[in-house]
N, C-alpha and C positions, 0 to 999 in steps of 0.2 A: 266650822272652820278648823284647818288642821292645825293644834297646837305648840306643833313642833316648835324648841327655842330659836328665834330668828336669830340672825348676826348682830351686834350691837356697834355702836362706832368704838368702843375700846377696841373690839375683835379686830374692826381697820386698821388701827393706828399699831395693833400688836403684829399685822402681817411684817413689818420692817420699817422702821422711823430711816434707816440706813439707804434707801430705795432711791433713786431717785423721783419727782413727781409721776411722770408717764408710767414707769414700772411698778410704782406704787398703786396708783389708780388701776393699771389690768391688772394687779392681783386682787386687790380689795373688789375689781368689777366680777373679776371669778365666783369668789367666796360670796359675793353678795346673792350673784344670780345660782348658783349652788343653793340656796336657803332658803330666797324669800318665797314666801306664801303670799302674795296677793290674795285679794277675797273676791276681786273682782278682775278677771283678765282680758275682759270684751277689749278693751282700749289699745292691751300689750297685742291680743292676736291680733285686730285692727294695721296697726303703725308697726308690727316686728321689732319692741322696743323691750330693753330688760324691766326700766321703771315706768310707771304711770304718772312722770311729771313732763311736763310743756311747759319749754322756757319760751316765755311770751316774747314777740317780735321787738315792740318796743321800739317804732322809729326814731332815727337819727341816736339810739342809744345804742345801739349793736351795730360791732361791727364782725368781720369774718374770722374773726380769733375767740368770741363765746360760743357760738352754734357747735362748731366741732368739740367743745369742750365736755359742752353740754349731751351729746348725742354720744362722744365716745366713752364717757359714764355708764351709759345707761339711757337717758331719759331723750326726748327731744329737742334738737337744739332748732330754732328758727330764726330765721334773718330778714330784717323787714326793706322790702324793696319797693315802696312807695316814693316815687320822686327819685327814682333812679331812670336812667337809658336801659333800653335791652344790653348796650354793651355796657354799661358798668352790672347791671345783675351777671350777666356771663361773667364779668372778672370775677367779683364776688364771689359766684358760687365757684368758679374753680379754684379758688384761693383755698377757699373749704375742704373742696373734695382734696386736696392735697395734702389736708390735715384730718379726714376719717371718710369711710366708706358705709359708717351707719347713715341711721335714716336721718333725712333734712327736711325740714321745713322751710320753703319762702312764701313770704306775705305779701297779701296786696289789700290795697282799700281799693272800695269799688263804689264809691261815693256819685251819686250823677255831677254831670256838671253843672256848675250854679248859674242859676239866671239873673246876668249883670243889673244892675240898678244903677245907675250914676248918682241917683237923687239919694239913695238910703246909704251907698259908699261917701260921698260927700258930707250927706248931715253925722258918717261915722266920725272921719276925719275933724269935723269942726267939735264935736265932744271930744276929742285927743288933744285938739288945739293949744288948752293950758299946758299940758305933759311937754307937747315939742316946744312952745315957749320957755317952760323951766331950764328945761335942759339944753335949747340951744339949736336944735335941730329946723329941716324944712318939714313940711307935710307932705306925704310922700303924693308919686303922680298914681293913681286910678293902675292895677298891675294888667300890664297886656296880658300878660298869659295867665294861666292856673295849676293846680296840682293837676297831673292827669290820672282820670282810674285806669282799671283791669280793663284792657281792649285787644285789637286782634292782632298785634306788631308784638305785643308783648306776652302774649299766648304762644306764639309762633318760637320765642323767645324758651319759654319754660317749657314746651313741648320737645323742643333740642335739647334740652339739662335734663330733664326725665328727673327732676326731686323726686321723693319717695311722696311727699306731702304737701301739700299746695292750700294754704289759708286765706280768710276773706275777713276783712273786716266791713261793716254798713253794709251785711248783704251779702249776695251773691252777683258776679256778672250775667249778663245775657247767656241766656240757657244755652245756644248753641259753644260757647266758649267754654261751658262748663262740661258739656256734653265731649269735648274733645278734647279737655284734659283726660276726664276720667278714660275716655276709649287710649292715651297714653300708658294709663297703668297709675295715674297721679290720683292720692287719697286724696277728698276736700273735707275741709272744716271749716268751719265759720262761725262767729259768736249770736248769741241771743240772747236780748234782756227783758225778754218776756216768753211767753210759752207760744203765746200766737207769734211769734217771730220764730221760736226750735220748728213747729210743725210747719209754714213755713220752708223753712229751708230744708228739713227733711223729705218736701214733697218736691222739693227743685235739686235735688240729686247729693244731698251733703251726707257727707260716710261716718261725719260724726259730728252734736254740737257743742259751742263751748258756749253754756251759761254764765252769761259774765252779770255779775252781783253786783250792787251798785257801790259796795267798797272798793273797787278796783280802780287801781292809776292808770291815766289815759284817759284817751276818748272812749265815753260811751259804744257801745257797738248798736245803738240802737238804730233801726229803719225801718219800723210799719210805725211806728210813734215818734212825734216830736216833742213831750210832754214830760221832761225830766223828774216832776215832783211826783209823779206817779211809778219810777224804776223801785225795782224791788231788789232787797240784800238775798245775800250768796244765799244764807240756810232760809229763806221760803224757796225762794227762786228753783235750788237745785231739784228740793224732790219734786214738784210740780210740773218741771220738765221730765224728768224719768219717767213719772206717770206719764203723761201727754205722748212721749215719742216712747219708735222700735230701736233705734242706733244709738249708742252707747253718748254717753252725755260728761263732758270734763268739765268741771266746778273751778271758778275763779273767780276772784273778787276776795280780798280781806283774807288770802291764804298762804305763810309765810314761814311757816316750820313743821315738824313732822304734825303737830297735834293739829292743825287744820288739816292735814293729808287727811288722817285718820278720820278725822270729823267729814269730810269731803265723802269718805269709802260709806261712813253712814249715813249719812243723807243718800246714798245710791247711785252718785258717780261712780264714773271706771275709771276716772284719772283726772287730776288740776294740770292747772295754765296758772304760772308763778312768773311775777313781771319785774315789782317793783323789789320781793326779795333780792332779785341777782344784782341789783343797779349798783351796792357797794364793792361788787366783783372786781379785781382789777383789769377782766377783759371791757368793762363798762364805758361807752362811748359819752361820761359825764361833765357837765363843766365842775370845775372847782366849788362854784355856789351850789349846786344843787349835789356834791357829794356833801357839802359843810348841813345842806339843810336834812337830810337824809341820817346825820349822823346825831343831830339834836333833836331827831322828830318824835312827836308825842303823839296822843290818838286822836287827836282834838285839831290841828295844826293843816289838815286838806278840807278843801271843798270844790266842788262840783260848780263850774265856771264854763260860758260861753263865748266871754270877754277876748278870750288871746287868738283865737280861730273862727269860732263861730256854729262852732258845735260847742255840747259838752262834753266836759273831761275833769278828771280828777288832779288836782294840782296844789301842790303846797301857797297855804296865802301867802299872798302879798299887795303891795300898794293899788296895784290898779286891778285883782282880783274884788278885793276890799272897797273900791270909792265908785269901779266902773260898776263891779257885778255884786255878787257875784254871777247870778243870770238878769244876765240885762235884754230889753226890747231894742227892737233898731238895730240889729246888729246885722253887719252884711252875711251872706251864707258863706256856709265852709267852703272853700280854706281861706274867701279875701278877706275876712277879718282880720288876719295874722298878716297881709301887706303893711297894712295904718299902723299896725304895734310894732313892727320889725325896728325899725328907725331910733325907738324907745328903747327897745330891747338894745340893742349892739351901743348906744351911747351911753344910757346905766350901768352897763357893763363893763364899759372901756374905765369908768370911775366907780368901779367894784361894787356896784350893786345891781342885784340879782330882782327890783322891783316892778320891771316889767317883764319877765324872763317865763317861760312857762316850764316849770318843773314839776314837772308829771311823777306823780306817788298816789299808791295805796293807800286806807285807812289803817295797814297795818305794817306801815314804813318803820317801824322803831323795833320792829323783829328782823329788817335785814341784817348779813351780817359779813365782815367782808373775810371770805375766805374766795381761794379760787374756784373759779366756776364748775370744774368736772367735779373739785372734794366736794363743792355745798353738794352738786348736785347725789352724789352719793351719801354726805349725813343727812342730806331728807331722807331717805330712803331709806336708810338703815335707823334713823327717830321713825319715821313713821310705822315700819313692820316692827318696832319695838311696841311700840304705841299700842298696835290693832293685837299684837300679841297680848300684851296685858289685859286689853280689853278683852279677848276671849277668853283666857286665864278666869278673868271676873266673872263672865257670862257661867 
């Protein structure tokens, strides 16, 4: 590793505290990419990106004022388009490109569609029943419609945008969709929380994967398994995919400041996927409870819940995390779980509680930090090649 002294964040803040933000950040972004030694560049030549951080999509938390932020740093910035129209992802992304011409990520879930049950949505509802009687509420009716995944209206859609980057969570689409991104020019990534899940989707055309570690906020990214007690944390998980696969592999789960970057590059990633770090960002699409819970959180304070949707995901406790689940049986499939709780949700809320609310966090939510999103994303990056520098200093 070449030992050269990297830039530090003092050396940023000494470019010109006088600066305005944006003049500030493309200097501090000059000096940065002037210096840094990555140890691993497969990710950077991959994506045409200065840093090797992926700011995670993070539905309904992002909206088109972080990904630019993010991207015109350095790092990747991503916008999740799940439960959008094709014409709101077109606004979307043009709202972006109006604000940087680096690389973009948009995401999609490509979850199948779930096979109705009226008898298991019914016997959900009537286990809610106490919740809607406390609170005052009806039960809600059976939802007509559902989330919809990655299909051929909305390929047709990011094939006109031409992103630099196109991500999948639960998988990949139908090979032919994927087949004609990539013939676009569009990168794919996609998460794995198992090794037979990296291999896998490197055999069904993905340019790079992201092992996601079972500390990570959100949904699980799982799909060849349905068997949450068996997901495995970030440091096994990572190098056991590097071993297993050829394309380059990004570490996420429980990674929130430079020293997990660092730790990420040794375990033998080319780059992290950083989610619940940005959520204190002020570009952060948060409610008020979940910036408050975010701000008191401990290491101890998530867990892994099927209860609010019907997958799992990682989410700060609370009431019906705690008495429904936290992985409960009987639960309708993803997404109609999250009809029967909606109801609960928007009326605990309206009377300032956040006890049916799904607020999605890391196990290492107490190292967010709220700066703006381009600076964090730059003091990662300038912690982290601090970091890997000492570490080779040591070596």
């Amino acid at each position: 590793m070449n030992r050269r002294k990297v830039l530090n964040l003092s050396a940023i803040t000494a470019l010109g505290l006088a600066l305005p933000g944006s003049a500030l950040e493309a200097r501090a972004q000059g000096a940065l990419s002037r210096t840094a030694v990555w140890p691993n560049k497969r990710l950077l030549d991959l994506l045409k990106i200065e840093h090797p951080i992926v700011q995670a999509p993070m539905g309904g938390h992002v909206g088109p004022d972080m990904p630019p932020a993010v991207s015109g740093a350095g790092g990747l910035g991503s916008f999740p388009c799940t439960g959008l129209t094709p014409a709101q992802v077109r606004e979307a992304v043009g709202k972006i490109r109006t604000q940087t011409s680096k690389p973009l990520n948009i995401n999609f879930f490509c979850h199948a569609m779930p096979r109705r049950d009226e008898a298991v949505e019914s016997a959900w509802r009537k286990r809610l029943a106490p919740y809607y009687a406390a609170l005052g509420v009806d039960p809600p009716a059976s939802p007509t419609r559902t989330l919809e995944p990655f299909g051929p209206e909305m390929c047709d859609a990011v094939i006109e945008l031409k992103p630099e980057v196109v991500s999948f969570h639960f998988g990949l689409p139908e090979k032919s969709l994927v087949n004609r991104l990539k013939a676009a020019g569009c990168t794919i990534l996609s998460s794995a929380t198992t090794v037979t899940e990296a291999r896998w989707l490197e055999d069904q055309g993905a340019d790079a994967v992201i092992a996601q570690g079972v500390e990570a906020g959100g949904h699980r990214g799982m799909f060849l398994t349905t068997e949450p007690a068996s997901q495995v944390s970030t440091f096994a998980l990572v190098p056991q995919v590097v071993d297993a696969i050829r394309i380059p592999v990004i570490a996420a789960g429980g990674i929130a400041d430079g020293r997990g970057i660092a730790a990420a590059f040794a375990l033998g990633a080319s780059g992290v996927q950083m989610g619940t770090a940005y959520l204190l960002c002020p570009e952060a699409r948060i409610s008020a409870y979940h910036r408050a819970a975010l701000k008191s959180a401990r290491d101890n304070l998530t867990a892994m819940t099927n209860v609010l949707t019907g997958r799992p995901a990682r989410v700060f406790m609370n009431r019906i995390v705690r008495e429904i689940g936290p992985l409960a049986d009987g639960v309708p499939a993803f997404p109609l779980a999250s009809a029967a709780v909606a109801p609960l949700r928007t009326k605990a809320e309206s009377q300032g509680s956040a006890e049916f609310s799904a607020l999605y966090a890391g196990q290492a939510a107490a190292l967010a930090r709220e700066l703006p999103a381009g600076d964090f994303t730059l003091k990662l990056a300038a912690d982290a090649l601090d970091r890997l520098g000492v570490l080779g200093r040591a070596s």
